[in-house]
C-alpha positions as CSV (number, residue, x, y, z in Angstrom):
1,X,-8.1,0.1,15.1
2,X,-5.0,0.7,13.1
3,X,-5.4,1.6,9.4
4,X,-2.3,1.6,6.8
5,X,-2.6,3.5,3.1
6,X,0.3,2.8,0.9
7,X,1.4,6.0,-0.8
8,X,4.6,8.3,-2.6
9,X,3.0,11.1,-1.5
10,X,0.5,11.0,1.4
11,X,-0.7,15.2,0.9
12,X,-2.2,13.7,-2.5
13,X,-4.1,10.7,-0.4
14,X,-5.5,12.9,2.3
15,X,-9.1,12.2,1.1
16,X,-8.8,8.6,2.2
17,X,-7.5,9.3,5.4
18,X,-10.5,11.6,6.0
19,X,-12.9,9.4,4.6
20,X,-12.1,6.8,7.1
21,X,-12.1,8.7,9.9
22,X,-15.2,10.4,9.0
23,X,-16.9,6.7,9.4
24,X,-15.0,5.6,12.6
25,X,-13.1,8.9,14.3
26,X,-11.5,6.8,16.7
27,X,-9.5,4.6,14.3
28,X,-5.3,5.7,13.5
29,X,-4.6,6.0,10.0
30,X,-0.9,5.6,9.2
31,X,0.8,6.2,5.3
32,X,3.6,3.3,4.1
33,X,5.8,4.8,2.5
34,X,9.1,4.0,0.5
35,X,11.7,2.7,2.3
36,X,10.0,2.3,5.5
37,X,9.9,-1.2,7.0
38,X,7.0,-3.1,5.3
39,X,6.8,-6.3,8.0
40,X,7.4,-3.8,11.4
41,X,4.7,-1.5,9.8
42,X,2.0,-4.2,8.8
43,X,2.8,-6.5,12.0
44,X,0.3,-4.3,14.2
45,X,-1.7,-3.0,11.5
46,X,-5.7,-3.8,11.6
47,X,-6.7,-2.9,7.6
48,X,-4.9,-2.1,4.9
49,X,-6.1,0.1,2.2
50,X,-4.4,0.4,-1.5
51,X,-5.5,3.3,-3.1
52,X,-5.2,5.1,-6.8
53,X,-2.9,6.7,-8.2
54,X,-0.5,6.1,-11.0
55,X,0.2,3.4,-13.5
56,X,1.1,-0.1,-12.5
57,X,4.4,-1.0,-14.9
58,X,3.6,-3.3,-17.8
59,X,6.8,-4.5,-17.4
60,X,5.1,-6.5,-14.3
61,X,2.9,-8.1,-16.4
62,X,5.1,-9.1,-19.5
63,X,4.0,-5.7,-21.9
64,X,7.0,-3.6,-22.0
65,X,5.5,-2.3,-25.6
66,X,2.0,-0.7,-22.9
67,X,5.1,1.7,-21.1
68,X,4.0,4.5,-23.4
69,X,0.6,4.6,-22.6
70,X,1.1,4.5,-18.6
71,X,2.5,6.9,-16.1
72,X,4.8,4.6,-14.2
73,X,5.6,5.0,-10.7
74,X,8.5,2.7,-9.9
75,X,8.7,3.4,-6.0
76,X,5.0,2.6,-5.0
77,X,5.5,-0.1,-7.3
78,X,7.8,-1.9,-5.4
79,X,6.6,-1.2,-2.1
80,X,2.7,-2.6,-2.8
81,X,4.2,-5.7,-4.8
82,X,6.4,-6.0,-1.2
83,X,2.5,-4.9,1.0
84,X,0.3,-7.5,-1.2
85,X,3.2,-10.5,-0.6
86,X,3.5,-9.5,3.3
87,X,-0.4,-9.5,2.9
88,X,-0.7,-12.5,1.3
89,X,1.9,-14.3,3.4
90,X,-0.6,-13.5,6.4
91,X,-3.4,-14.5,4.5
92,X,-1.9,-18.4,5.5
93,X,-2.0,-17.5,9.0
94,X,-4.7,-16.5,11.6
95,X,-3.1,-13.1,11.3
96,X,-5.0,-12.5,8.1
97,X,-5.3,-8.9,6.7
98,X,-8.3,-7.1,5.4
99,X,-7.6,-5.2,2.2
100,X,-9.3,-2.9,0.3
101,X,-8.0,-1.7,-2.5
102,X,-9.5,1.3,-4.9
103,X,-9.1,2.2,-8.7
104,X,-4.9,1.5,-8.7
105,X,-5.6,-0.5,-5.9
106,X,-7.3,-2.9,-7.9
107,X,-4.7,-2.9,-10.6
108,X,-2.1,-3.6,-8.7
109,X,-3.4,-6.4,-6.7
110,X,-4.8,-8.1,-10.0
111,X,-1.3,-7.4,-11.5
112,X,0.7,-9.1,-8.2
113,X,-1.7,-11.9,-8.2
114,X,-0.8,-12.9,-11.9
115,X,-3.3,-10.5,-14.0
116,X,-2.8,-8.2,-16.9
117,X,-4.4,-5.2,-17.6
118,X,-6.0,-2.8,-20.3
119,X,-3.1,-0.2,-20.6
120,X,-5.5,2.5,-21.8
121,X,-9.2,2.0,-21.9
122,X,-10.0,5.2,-24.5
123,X,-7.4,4.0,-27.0
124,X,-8.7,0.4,-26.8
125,X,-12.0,1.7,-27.2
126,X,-14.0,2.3,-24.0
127,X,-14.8,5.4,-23.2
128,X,-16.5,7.4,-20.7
129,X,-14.3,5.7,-17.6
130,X,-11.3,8.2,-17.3
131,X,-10.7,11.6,-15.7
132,X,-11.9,14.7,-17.6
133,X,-12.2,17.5,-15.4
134,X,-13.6,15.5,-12.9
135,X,-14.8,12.3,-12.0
136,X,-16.9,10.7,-15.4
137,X,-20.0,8.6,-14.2
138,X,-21.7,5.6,-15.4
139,X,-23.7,2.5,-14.8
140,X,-22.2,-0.3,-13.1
141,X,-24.1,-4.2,-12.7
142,X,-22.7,-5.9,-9.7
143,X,-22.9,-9.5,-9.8
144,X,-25.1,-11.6,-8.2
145,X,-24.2,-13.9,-4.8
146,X,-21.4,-11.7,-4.4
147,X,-21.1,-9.8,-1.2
148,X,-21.6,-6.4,-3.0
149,X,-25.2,-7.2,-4.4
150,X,-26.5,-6.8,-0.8
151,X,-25.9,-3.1,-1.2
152,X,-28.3,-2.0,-3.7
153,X,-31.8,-2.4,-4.2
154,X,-31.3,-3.5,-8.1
155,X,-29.1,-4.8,-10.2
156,X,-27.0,-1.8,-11.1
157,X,-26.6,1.6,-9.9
158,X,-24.1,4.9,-10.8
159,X,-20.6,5.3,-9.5
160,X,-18.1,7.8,-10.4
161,X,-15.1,6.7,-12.5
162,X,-11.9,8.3,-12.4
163,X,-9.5,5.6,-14.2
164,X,-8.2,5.3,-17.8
165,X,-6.7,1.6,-17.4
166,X,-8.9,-1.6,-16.5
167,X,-8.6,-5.6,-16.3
168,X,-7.6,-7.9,-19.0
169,X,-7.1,-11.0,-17.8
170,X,-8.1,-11.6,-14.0
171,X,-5.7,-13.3,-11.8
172,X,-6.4,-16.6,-11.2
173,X,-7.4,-16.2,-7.5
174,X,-9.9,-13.7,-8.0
175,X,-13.5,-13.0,-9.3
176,X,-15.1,-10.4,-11.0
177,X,-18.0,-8.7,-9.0
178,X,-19.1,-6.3,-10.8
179,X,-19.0,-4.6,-14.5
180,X,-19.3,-1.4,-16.1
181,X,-22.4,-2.0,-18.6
182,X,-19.8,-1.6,-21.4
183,X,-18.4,-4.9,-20.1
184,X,-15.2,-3.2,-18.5
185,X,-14.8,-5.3,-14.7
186,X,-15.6,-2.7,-11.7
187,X,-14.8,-4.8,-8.9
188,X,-13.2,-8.0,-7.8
189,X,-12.8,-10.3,-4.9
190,X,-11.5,-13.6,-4.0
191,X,-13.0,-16.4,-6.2
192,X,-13.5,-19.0,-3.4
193,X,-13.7,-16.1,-0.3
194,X,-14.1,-19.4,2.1
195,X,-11.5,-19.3,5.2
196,X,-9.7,-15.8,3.6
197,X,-9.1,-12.4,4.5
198,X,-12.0,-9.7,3.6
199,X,-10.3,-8.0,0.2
200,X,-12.7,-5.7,-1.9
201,X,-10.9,-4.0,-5.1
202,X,-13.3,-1.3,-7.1
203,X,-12.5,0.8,-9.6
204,X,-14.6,3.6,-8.2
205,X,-13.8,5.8,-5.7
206,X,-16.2,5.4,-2.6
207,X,-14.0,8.0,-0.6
208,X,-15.3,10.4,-3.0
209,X,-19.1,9.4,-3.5
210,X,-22.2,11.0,-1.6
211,X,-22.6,10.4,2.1
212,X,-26.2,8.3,1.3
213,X,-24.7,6.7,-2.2
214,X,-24.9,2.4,-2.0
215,X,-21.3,1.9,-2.8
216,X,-19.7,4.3,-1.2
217,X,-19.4,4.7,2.8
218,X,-20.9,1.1,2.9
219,X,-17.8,-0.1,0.6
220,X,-15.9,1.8,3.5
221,X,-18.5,0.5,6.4
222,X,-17.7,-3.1,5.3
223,X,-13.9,-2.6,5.7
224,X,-13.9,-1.5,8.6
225,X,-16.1,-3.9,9.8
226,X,-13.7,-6.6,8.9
227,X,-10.5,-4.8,10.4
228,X,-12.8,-4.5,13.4
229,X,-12.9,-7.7,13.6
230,X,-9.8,-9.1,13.0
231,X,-8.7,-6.8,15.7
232,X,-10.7,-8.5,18.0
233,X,-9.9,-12.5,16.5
234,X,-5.9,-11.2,16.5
């Protein structure tokens, strides 16, 4: 299988590229980066994972007065909105794409598909989700009949939390499959996942959770899976 990460700078996304061949050392992980071909690069890929990093601009969701509070990243900007339409354009075809997309990842895929988001959560008065020397933790309640509640035993369990923006308004193709018990949304997924792609977006970071922990390598296992088999459907 052939695995492509979107990044700026692929020595800050090495973790993801480990992670993923720590659960299947025989897949090729490839970084998409800025002025590479998008289409040539995707056309053979299996999977495609989106993960964090900076700020997604307000200006791409109408709230040039949020720039202050973000740390913008113009260039992997552009080049995910360019990977989420080549993605989505598939997504029409039987040469569908499974996505998985973590902490920015989420963003930015909410944000392409016609979402807002929560510029800063601290300032707007949720705490306890953002970096501070380290990846915070908390509770999170994933949602029932979604495909996520079949990896824990109850209804909520601890991730680690490493992001200081969040959802507003959801786009209006997806769902929300989880929440932090504060009410800020964890994860999302298509709203009517019937005849799409697998896509998975969490604001956690499974790359960097326990071996043995529920939504972690499972979150990765379940990607994977999916990739594994479009490979074989292509």
């Amino acid at each position: 299988m052939r695995i492509v990460i979107t990044s700026t700078d692929p020595q800050s996304h090495q973790n993801y590229l480990h992670w993923l061949r720590r659960l299947d050392e025989a897949i090729a992980v490839e970084f998409l980066l800025p002025g590479m071909d998008v289409d040539r690069t995707l056309a053979t890929a299996d999977g495609l994972l989106l993960p964090g990093g900076g700020d997604p601009d307000p200006l791409l969701y109408g709230k040039p007065e949020l720039r202050p509070l973000c740390s913008v990243d113009a260039a992997r900007d552009a080049l995910e909105i360019a990977v989420i339409r080549h993605a989505m354009d598939r997504a029409a075809t039987h040469a569908a794409l499974p996505l998985l997309g973590i902490c920015r990842g989420l963003q930015i895929m909410n944000v392409a598909l016609g979402g807002t988001l929560i510029a800063d959560l601290p300032t707007s008065g949720y705490d306890g989700h953002h970096f501070v020397d380290g990846d915070r933790t908390h509770d999170v309640r994933v949602l029932p009949d979604t495909p996520l509640e079949g990896l824990i035993t109850e209804s909520t369990h601890w991730t680690n939390s490493a992001h200081h923006q969040g959802i507003d308004i959801v786009a209006p193709r997806l769902a929300v499959w989880a929440r932090a018990l504060d009410g800020v949304i964890e994860a999302l997924g298509w709203a009517r996942p019937a005849g799409r792609p697998f896509l998975l977006l969490v604001h956690w970071h499974p790359e960097r959770l326990p071996a043995s922990h529920p939504l972690g390598d499972p979150v990765g296992r379940m990607f994977l899976s999916a990739c594994a088999h479009n490979k074989k459907t292509a």
